[in-house]
C-alpha positions as a Markdown table, in Angstrom:
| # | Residue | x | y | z |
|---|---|---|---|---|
| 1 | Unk | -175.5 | -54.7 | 49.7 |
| 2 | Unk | -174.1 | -52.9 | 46.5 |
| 3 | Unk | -172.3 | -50.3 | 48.6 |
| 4 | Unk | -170.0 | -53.2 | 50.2 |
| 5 | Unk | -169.2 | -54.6 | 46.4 |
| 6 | Unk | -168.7 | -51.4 | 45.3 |
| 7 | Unk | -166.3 | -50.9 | 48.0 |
| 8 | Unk | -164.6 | -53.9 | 47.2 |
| 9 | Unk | -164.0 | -53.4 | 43.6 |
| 10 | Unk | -162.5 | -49.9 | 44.4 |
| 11 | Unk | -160.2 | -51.2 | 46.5 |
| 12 | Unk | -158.8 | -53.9 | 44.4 |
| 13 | Unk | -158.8 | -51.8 | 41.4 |
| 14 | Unk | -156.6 | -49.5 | 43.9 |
| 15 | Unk | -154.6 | -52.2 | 44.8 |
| 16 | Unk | -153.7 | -53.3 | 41.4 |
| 17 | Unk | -152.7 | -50.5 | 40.2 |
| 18 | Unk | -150.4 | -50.2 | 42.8 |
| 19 | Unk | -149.1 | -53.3 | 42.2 |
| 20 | Unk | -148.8 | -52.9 | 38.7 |
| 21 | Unk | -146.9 | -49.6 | 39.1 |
| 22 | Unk | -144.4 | -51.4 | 41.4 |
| 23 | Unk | -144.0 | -53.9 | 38.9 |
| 24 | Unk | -143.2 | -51.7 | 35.8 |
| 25 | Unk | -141.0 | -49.6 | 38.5 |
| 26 | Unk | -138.0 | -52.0 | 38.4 |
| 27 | Unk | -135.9 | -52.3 | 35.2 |
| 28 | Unk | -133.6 | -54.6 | 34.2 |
| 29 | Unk | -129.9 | -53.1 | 33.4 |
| 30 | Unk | -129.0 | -53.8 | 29.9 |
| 31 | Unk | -126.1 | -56.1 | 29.0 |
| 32 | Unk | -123.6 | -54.9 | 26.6 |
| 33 | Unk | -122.2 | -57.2 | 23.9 |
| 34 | Unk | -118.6 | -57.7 | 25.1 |
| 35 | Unk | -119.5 | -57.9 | 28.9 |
| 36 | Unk | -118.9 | -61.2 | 30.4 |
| 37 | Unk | -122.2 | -62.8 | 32.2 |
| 38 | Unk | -121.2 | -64.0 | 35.9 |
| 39 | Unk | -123.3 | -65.9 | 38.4 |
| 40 | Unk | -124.3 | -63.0 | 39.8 |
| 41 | Unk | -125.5 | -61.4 | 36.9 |
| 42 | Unk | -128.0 | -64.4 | 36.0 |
| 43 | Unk | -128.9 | -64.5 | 39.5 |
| 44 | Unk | -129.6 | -60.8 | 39.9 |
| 45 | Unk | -131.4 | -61.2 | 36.3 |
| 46 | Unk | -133.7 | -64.4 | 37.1 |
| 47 | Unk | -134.4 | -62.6 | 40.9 |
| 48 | Unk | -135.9 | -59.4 | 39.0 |
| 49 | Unk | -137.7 | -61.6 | 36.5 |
| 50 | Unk | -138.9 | -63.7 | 39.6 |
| 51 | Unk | -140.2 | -60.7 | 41.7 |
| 52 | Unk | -142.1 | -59.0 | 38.3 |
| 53 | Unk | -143.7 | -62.0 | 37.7 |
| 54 | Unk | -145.2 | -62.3 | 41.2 |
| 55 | Unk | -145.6 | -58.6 | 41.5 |
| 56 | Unk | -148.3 | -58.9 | 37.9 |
| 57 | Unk | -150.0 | -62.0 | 39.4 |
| 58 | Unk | -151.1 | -60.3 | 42.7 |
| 59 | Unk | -152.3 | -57.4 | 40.4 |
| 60 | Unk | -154.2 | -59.7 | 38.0 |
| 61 | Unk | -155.8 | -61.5 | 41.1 |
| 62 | Unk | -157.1 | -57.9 | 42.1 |
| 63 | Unk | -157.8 | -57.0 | 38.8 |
| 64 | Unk | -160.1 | -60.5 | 39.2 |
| 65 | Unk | -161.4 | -59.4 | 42.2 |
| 66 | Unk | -162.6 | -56.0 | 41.7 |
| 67 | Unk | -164.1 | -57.3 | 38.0 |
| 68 | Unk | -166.2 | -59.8 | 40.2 |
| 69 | Unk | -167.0 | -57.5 | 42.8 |
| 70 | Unk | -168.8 | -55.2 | 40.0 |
| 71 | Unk | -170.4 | -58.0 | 38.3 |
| 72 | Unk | -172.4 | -59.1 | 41.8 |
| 73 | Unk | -173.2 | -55.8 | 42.3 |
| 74 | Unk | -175.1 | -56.3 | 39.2 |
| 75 | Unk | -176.6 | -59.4 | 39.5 |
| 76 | Unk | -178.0 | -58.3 | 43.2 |
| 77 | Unk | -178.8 | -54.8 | 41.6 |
| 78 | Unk | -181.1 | -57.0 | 38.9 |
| 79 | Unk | -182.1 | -59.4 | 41.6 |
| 80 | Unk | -183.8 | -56.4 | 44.3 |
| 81 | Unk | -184.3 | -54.4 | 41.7 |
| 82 | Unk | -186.8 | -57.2 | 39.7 |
């Protein structure tokens, strides 16, 4: 039984870092002072924003996961083991 939640939390621990890599991947370009701001630009900029911020939640959900994963694996560790 601790083998599957072992599996488990090395998988999501894979997983997020994955996810976490993707998301630091993508940078934003950098505006200069006398450039003028379009529709496009704001859009492009609030897309990136959008797609970094979904990209960190799916990697603190399997961040979640693989820290609960390890903390069964304790608790039925202590509760065969006792």
């Amino acid at each position: 039984m601790t083998l599957v939640f072992d599996v488990i939390a090395m998988v999501a621990a894979f997983i997020s870092a994955i996810l976490w890599f993707m998301a630091s991947g993508k940078s934003l370009r950098r505006v200069q002072r006398k450039e003028v701001i379009d529709e496009h630009d704001i859009n492009r900029i609030v897309t990136a924003f959008n797609r970094n911020q979904i990209l960190n939640g799916r990697a603190a959900l399997a961040t979640a996961i693989s820290a609960t994963a390890v903390g069964l694996r304790f608790v039925v560790q202590i509760a065969v083991g006792s």
